[in-house]
C-alpha atoms as an extended CHARMM CRD file, in Angstrom:
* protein
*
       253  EXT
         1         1  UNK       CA              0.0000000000        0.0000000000        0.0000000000  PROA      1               0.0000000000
         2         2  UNK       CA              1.2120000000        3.2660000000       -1.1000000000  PROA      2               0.0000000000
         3         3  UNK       CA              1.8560000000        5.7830000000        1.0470000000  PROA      3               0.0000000000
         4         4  UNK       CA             -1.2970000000        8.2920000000        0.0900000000  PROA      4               0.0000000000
         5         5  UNK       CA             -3.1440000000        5.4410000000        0.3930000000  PROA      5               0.0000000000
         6         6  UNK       CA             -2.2420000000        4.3870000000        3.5190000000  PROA      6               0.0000000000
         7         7  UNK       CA             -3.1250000000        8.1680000000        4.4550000000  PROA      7               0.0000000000
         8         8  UNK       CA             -6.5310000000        8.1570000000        2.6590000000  PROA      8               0.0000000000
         9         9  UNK       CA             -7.3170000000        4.9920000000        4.3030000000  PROA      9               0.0000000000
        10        10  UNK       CA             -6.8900000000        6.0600000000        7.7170000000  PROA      10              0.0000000000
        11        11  UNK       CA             -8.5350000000        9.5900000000        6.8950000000  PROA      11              0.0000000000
        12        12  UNK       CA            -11.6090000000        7.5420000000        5.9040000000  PROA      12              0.0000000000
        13        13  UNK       CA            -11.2560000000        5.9410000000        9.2740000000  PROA      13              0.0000000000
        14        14  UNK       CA            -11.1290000000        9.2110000000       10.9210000000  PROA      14              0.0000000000
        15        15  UNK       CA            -13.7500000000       10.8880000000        8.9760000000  PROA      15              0.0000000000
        16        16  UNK       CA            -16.6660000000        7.7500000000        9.5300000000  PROA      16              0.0000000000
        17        17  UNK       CA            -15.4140000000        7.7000000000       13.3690000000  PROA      17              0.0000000000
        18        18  UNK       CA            -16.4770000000       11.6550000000       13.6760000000  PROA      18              0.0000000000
        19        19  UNK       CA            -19.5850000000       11.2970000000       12.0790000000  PROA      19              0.0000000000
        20        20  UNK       CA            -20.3180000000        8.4450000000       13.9180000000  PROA      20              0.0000000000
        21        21  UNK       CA            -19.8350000000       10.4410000000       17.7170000000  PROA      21              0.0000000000
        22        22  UNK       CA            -23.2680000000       12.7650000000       17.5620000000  PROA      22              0.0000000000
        23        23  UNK       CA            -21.7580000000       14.9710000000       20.3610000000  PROA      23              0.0000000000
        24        24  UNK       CA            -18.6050000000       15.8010000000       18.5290000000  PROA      24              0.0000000000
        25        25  UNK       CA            -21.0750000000       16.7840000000       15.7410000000  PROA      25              0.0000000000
        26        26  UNK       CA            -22.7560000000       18.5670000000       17.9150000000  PROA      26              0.0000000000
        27        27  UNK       CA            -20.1290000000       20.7470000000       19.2580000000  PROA      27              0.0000000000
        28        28  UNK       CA            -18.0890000000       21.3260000000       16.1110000000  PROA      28              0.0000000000
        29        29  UNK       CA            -20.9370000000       22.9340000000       14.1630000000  PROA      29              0.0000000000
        30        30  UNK       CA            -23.4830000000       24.4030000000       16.6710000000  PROA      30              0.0000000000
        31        31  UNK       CA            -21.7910000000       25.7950000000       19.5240000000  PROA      31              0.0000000000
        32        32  UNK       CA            -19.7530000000       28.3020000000       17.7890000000  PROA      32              0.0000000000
        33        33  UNK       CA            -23.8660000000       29.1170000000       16.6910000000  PROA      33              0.0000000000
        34        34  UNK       CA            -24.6910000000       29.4110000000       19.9540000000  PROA      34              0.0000000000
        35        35  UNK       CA            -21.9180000000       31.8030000000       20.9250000000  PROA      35              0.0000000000
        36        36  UNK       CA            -22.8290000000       33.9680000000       17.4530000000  PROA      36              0.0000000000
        37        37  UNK       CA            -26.2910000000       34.1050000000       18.2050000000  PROA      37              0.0000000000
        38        38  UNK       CA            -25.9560000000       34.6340000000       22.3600000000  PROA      38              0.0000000000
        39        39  UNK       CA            -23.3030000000       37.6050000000       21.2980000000  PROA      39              0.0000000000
        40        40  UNK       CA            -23.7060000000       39.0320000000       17.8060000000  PROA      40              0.0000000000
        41        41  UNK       CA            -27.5210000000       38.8630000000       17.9240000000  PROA      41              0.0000000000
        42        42  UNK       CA            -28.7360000000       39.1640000000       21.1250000000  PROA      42              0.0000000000
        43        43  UNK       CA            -25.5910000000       41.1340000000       23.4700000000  PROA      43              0.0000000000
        44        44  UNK       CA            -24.6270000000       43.0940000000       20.5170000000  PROA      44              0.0000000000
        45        45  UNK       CA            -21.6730000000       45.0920000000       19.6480000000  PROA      45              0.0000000000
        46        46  UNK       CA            -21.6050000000       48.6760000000       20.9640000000  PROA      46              0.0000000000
        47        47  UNK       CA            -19.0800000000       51.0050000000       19.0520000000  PROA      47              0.0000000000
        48        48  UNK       CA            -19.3370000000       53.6480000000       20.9360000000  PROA      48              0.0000000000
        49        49  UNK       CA            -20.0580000000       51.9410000000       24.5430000000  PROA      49              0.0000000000
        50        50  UNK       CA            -16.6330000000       51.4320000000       25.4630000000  PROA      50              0.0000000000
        51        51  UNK       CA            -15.2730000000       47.7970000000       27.0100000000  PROA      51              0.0000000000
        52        52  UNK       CA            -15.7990000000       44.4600000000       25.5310000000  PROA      52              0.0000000000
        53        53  UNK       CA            -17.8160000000       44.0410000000       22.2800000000  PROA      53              0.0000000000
        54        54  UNK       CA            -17.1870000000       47.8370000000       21.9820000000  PROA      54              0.0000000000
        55        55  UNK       CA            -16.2830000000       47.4480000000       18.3850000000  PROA      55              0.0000000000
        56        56  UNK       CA            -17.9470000000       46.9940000000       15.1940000000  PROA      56              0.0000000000
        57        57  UNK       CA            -19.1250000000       43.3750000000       14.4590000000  PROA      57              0.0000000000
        58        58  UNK       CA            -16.6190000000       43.0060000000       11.5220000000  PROA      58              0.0000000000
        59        59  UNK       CA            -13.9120000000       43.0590000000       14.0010000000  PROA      59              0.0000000000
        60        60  UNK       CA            -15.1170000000       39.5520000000       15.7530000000  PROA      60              0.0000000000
        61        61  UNK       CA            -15.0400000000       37.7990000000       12.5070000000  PROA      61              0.0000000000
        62        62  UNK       CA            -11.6900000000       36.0820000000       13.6140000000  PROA      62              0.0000000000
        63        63  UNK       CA            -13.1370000000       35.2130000000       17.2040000000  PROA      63              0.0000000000
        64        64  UNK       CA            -15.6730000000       33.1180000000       15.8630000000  PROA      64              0.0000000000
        65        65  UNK       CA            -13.4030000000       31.6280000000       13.6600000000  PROA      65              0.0000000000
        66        66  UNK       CA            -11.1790000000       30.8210000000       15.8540000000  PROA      66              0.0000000000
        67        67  UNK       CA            -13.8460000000       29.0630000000       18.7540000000  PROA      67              0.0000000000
        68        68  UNK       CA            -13.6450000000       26.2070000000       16.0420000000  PROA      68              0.0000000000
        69        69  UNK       CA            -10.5060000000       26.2320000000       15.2400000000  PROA      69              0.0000000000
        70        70  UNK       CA             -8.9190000000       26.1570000000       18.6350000000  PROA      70              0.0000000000
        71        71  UNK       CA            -11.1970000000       24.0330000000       20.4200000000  PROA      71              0.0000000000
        72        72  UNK       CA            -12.1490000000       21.4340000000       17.7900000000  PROA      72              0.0000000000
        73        73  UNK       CA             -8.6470000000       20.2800000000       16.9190000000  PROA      73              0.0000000000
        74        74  UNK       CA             -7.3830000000       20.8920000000       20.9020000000  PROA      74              0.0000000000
        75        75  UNK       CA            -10.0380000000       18.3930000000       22.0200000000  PROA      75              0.0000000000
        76        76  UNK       CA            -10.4040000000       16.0320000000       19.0180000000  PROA      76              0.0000000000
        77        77  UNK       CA             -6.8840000000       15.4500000000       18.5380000000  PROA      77              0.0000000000
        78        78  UNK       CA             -5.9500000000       14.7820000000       22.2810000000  PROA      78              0.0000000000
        79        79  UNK       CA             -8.8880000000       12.7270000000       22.9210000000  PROA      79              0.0000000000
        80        80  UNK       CA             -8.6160000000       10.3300000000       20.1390000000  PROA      80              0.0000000000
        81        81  UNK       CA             -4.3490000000        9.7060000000       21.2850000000  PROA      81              0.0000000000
        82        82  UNK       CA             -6.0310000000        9.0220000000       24.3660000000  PROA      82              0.0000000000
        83        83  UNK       CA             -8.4980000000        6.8490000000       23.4990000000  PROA      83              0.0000000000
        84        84  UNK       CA             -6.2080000000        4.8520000000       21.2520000000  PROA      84              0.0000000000
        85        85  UNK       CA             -3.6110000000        4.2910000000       23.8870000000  PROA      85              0.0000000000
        86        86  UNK       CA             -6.3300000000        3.0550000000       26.1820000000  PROA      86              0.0000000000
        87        87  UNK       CA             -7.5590000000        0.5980000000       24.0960000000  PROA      87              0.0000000000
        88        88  UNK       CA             -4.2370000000       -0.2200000000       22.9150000000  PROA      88              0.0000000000
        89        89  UNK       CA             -4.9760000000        0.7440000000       19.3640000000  PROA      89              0.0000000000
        90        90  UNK       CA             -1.4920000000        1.9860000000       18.9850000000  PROA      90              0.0000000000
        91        91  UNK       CA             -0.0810000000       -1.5330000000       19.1810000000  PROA      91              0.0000000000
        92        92  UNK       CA             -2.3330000000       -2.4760000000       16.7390000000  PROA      92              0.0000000000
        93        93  UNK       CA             -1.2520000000        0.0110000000       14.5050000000  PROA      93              0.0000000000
        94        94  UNK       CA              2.2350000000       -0.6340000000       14.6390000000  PROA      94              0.0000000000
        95        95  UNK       CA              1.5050000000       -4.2180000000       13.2420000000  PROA      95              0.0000000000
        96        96  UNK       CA              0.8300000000       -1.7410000000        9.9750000000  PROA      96              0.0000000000
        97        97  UNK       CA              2.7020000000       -0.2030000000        7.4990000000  PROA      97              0.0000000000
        98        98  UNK       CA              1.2100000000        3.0310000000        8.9710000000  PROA      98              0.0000000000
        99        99  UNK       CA              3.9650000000        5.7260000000       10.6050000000  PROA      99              0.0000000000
       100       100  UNK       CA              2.8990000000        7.7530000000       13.1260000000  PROA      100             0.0000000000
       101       101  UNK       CA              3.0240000000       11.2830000000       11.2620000000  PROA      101             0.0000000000
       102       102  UNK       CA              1.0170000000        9.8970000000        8.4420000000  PROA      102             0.0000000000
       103       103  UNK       CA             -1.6350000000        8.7640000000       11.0870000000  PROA      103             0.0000000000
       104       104  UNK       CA             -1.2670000000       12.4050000000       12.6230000000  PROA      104             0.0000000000
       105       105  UNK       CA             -1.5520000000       13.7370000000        8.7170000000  PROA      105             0.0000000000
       106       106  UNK       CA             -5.1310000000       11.8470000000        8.1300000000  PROA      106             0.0000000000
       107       107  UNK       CA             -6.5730000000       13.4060000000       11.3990000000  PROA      107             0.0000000000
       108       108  UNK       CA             -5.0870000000       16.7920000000       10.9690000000  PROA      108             0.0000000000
       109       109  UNK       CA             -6.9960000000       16.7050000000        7.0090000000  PROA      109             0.0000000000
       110       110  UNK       CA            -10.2910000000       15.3440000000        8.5600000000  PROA      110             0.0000000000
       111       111  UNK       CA             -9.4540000000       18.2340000000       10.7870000000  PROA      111             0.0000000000
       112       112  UNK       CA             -9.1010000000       20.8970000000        7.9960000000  PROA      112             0.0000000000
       113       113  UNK       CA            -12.5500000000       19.7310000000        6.1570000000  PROA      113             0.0000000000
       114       114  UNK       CA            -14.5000000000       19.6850000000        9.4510000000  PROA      114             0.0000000000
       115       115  UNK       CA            -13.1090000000       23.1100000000       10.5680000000  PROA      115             0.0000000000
       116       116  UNK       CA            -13.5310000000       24.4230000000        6.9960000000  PROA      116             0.0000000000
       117       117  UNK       CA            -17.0530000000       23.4510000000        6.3670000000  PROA      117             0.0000000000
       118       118  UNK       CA            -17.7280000000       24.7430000000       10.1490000000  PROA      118             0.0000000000
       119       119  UNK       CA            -16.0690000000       28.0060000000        9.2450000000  PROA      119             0.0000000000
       120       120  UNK       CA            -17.8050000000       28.7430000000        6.4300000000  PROA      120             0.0000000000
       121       121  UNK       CA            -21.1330000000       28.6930000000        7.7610000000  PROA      121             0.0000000000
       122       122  UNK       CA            -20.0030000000       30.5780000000       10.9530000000  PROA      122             0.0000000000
       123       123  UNK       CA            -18.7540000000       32.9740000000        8.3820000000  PROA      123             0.0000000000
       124       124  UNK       CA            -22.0520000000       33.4270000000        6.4180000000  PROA      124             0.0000000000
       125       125  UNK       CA            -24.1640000000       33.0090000000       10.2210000000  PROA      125             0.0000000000
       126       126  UNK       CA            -21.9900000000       36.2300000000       11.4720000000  PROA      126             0.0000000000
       127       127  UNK       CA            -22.8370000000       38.1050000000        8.1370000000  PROA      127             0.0000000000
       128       128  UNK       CA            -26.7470000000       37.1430000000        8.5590000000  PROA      128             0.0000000000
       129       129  UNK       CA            -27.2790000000       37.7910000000       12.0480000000  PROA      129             0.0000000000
       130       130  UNK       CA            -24.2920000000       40.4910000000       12.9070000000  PROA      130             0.0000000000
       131       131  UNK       CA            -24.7350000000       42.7350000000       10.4630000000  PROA      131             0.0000000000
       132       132  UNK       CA            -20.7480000000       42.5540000000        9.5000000000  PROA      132             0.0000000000
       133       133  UNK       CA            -19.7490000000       43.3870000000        6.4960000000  PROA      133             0.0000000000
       134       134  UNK       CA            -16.9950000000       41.3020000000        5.1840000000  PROA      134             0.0000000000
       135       135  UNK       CA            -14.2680000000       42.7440000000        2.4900000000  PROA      135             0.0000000000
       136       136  UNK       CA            -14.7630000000       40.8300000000       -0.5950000000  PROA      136             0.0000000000
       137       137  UNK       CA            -11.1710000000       40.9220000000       -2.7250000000  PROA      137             0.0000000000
       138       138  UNK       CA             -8.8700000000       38.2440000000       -4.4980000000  PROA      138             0.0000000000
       139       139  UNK       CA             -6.9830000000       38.1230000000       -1.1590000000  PROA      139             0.0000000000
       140       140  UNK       CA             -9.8540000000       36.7760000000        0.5890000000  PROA      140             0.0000000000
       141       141  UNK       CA             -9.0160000000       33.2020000000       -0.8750000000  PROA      141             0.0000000000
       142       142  UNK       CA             -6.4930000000       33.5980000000        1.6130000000  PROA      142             0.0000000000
       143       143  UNK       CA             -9.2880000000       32.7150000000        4.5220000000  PROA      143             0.0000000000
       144       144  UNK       CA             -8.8670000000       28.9180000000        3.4240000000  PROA      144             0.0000000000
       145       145  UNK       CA             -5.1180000000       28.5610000000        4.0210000000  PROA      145             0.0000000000
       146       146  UNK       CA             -5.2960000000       30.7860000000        7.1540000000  PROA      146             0.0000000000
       147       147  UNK       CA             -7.7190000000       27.9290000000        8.7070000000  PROA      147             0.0000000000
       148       148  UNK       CA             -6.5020000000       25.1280000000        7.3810000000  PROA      148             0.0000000000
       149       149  UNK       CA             -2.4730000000       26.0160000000        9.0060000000  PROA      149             0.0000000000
       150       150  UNK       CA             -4.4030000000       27.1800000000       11.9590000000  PROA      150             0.0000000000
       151       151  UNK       CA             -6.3100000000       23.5560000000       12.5230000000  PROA      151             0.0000000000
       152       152  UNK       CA             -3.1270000000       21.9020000000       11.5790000000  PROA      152             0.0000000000
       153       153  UNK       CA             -1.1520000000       24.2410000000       14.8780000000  PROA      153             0.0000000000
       154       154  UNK       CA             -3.9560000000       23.0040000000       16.9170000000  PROA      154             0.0000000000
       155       155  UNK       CA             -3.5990000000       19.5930000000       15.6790000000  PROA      155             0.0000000000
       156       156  UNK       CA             -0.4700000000       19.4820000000       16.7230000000  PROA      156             0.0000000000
       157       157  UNK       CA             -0.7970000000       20.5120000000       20.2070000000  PROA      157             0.0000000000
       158       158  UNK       CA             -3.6370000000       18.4620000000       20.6220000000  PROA      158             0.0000000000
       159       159  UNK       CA             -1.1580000000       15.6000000000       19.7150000000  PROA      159             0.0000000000
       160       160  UNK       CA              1.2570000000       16.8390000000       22.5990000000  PROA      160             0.0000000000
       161       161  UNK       CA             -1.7270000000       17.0820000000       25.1500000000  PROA      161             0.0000000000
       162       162  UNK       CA             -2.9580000000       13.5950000000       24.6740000000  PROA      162             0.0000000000
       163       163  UNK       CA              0.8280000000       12.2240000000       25.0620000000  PROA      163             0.0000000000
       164       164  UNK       CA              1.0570000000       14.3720000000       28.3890000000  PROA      164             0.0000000000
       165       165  UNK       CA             -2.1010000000       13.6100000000       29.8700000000  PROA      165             0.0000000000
       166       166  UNK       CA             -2.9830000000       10.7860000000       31.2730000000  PROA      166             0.0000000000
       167       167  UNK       CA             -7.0800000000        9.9820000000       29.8400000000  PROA      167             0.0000000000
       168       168  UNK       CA             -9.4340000000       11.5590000000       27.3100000000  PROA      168             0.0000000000
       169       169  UNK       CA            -11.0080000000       13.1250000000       30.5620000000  PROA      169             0.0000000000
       170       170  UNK       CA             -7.2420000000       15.0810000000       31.3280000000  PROA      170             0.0000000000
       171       171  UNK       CA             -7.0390000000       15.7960000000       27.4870000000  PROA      171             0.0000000000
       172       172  UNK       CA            -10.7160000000       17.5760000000       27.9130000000  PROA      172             0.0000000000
       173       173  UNK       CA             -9.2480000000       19.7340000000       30.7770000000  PROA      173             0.0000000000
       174       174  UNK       CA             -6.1540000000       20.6710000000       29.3460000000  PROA      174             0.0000000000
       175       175  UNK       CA             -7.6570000000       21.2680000000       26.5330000000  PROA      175             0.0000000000
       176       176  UNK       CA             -9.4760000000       24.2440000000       28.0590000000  PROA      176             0.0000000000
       177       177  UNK       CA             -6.9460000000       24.9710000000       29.9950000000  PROA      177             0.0000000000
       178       178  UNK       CA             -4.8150000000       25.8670000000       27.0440000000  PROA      178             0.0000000000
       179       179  UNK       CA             -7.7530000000       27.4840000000       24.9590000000  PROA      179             0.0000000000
       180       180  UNK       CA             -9.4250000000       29.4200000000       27.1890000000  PROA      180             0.0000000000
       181       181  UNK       CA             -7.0090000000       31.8500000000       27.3750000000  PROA      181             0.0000000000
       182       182  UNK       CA             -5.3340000000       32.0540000000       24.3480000000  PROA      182             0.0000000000
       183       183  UNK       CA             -9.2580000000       32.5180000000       22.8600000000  PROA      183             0.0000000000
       184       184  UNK       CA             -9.5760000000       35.5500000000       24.5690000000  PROA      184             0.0000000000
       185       185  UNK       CA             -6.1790000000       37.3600000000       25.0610000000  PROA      185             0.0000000000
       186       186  UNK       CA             -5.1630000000       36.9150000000       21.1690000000  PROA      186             0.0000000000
       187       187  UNK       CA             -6.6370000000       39.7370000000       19.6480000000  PROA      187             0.0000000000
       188       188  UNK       CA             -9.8380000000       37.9350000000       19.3680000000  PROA      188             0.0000000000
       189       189  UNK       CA            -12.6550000000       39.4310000000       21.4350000000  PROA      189             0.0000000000
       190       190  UNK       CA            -10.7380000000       41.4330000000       23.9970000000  PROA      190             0.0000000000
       191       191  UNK       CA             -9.2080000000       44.2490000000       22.3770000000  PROA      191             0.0000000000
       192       192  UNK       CA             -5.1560000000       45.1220000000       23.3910000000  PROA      192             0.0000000000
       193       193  UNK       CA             -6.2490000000       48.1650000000       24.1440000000  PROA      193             0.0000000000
       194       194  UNK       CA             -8.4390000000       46.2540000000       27.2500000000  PROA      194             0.0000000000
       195       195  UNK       CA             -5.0100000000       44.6030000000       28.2060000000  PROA      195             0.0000000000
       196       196  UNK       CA             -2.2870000000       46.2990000000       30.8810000000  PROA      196             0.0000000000
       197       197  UNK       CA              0.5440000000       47.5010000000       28.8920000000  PROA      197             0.0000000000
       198       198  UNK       CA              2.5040000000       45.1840000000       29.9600000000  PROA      198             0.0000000000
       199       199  UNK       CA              0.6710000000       41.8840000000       29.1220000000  PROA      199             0.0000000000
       200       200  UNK       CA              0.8400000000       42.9320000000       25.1930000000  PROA      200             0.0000000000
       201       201  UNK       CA              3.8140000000       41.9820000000       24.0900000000  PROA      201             0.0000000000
       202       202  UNK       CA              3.1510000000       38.4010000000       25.5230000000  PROA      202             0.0000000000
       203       203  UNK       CA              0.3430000000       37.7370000000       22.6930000000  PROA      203             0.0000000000
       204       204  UNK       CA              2.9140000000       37.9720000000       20.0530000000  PROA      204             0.0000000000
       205       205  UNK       CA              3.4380000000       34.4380000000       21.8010000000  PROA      205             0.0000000000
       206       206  UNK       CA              0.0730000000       32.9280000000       20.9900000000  PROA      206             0.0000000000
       207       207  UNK       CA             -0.5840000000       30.9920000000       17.3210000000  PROA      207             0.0000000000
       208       208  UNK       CA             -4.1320000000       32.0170000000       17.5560000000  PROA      208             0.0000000000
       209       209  UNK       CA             -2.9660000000       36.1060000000       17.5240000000  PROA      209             0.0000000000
       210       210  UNK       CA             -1.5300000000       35.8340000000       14.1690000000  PROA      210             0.0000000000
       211       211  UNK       CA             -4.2680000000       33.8790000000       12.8820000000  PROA      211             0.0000000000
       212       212  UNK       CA             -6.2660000000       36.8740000000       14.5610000000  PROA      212             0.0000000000
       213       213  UNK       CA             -4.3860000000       39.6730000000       12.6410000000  PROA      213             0.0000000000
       214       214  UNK       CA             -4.5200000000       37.3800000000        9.1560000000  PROA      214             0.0000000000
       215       215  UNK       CA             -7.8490000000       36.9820000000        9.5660000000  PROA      215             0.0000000000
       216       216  UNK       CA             -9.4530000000       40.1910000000       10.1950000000  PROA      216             0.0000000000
       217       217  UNK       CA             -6.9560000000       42.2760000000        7.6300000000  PROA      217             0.0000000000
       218       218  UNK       CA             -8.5510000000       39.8230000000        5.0670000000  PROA      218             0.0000000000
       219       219  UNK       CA            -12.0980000000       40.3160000000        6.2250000000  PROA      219             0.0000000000
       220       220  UNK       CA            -12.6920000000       43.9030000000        8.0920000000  PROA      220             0.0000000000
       221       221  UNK       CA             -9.3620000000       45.8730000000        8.6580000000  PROA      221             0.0000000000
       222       222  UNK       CA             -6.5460000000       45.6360000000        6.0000000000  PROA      222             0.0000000000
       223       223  UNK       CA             -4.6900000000       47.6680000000        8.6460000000  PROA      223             0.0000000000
       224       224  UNK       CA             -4.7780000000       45.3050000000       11.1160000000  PROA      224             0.0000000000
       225       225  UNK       CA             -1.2540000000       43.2240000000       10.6460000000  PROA      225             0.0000000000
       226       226  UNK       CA              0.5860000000       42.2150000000        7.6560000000  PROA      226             0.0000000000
       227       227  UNK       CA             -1.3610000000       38.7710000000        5.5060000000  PROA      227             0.0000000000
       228       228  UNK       CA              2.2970000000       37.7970000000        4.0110000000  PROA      228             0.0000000000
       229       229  UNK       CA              3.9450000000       38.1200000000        7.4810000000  PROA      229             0.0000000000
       230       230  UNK       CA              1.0270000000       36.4860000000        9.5030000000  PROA      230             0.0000000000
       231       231  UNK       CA              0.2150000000       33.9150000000        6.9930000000  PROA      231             0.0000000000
       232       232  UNK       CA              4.6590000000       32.8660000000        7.3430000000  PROA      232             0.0000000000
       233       233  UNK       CA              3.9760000000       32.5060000000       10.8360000000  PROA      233             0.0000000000
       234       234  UNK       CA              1.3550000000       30.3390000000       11.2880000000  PROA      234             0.0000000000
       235       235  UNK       CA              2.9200000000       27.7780000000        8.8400000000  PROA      235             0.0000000000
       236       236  UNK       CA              6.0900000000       27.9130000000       10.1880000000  PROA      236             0.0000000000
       237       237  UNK       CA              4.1650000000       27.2930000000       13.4430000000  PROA      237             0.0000000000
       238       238  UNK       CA              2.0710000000       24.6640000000       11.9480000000  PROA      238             0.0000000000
       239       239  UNK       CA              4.9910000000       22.5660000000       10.8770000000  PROA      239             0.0000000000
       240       240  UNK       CA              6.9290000000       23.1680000000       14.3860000000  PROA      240             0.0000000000
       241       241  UNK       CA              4.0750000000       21.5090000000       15.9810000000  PROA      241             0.0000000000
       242       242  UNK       CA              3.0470000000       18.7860000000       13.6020000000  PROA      242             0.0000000000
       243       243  UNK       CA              6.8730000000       17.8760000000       13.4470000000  PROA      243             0.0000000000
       244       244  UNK       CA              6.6940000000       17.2780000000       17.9080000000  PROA      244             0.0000000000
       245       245  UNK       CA              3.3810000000       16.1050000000       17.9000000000  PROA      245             0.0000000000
       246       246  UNK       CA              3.9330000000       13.5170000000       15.4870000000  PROA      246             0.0000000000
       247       247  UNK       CA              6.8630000000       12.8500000000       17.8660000000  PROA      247             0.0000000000
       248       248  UNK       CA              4.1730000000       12.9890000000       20.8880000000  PROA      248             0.0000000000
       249       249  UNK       CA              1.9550000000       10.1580000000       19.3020000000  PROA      249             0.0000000000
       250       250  UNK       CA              2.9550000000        6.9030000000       21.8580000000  PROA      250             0.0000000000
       251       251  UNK       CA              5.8850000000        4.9840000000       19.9360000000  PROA      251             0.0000000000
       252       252  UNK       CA              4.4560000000        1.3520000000       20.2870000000  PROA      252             0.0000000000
       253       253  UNK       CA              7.6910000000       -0.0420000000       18.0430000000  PROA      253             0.0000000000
């Protein structure tokens, strides 16, 4: 068996084994709904209120975005190393010509059409019920690779949170753990501005700011960070941490 087709095999795996779990379902596609309704339809941005949600809706795009593609691959990712190892699936893969970055590859690409499909209809839900108004150029194309390098970060930490923890229960609460803030302190739905002076430079440390700044220069604010420059990061980061978490996955060899 060739290599992609050791890959597509296992991606089919993947794919029929999230369908299968209604709850993940469940969570990848209508929470983030439930946030954009509970916030951009009933709370409401206020421009000129001051303090959270104090800007226009436009600016949020890339905090819905990112509630899916944080938490989905965080969770997913970690829970399903964890669930292997307990049920010794691991073993049973190494009997295979399967390596362990090409099983990390198929999840991280069931990943990236999950996400993708889930971002695009947070994107058009935020448009209906927000009231945003979204910057339609060539450059928008660039949404697609922004999420799927982001899922693929994610992936990979995922990966290193299901080697460090100990069962799919741990993976769930470092999962949070590790989203929780980064959701809100990287330029998502807290403004810097919100932030003491000295906490800013620290979210030039978090993946999910640069996906911020790609993301909303693309789709509100061309001013707000450099595409080309974000874009480089998040790739660079996205093979930095596919690279260790492939390293994470249990070694059962």
């Amino acid at each position: 068996m060739s290599r992609a087709r050791r890959v597509a095999s296992e991606f089919r795996a993947a794919w029929y084994a999230f369908v299968r779990r209604r709850t993940a379902v469940f969570f990848t596609f209508f929470f983030p709904v439930i946030i954009i309704l509970i916030f951009g339809a009933l709370v409401r941005t206020q421009p000129t209120g001051g303090g959270i949600f104090a800007e226009p809706p436009g600016y949020y795009i890339p905090g819905y975005l990112a509630v899916v593609v944080l938490f989905t691959p965080l969770s997913r990712v970690g829970s399903t190393i964890a669930r292997h190892r307990e049920g010794n699936r691991f073993e049973k893969l190494a009997t295979t010509p399967l390596r362990r970055w090409e099983w990390l590859l198929a999840q991280t690409l069931v990943n990236v059409v999950v996400i993708g499909l889930a971002s695009l209809l947070l994107l058009g839900l935020t448009v209906l019920v927000t009231d945003a108004v979204v910057r339609v150029t060539p450059a928008l194309l660039l949404l697609g690779p922004f999420v799927a390098l982001g899922v693929a970060v994610f992936c990979g930490v995922g990966a290193i949170l299901g080697y460090v923890t100990e069962s799919q229960d741990g993976v769930i609460a470092a999962s949070n753990t590790v989203a929780l803030p980064l959701l809100f302190l990287s330029e998502t739905f807290v403004t810097p501005d919100l932030l003491p002076s000295w906490f800013r430079p620290l979210m030039a440390l978090s993946p999910l700011t640069y996906f911020s700044r790609g993301v909303r220069a693309l789709t509100y604010d061309p001013t707000a960070g450099d595409v080309g420059l974000s874009l480089a990061v998040v790739a660079v980061l996205a093979a930095a941490f596919f690279v260790v978490g492939a390293y994470a996955i249990p070694r059962t060899d």
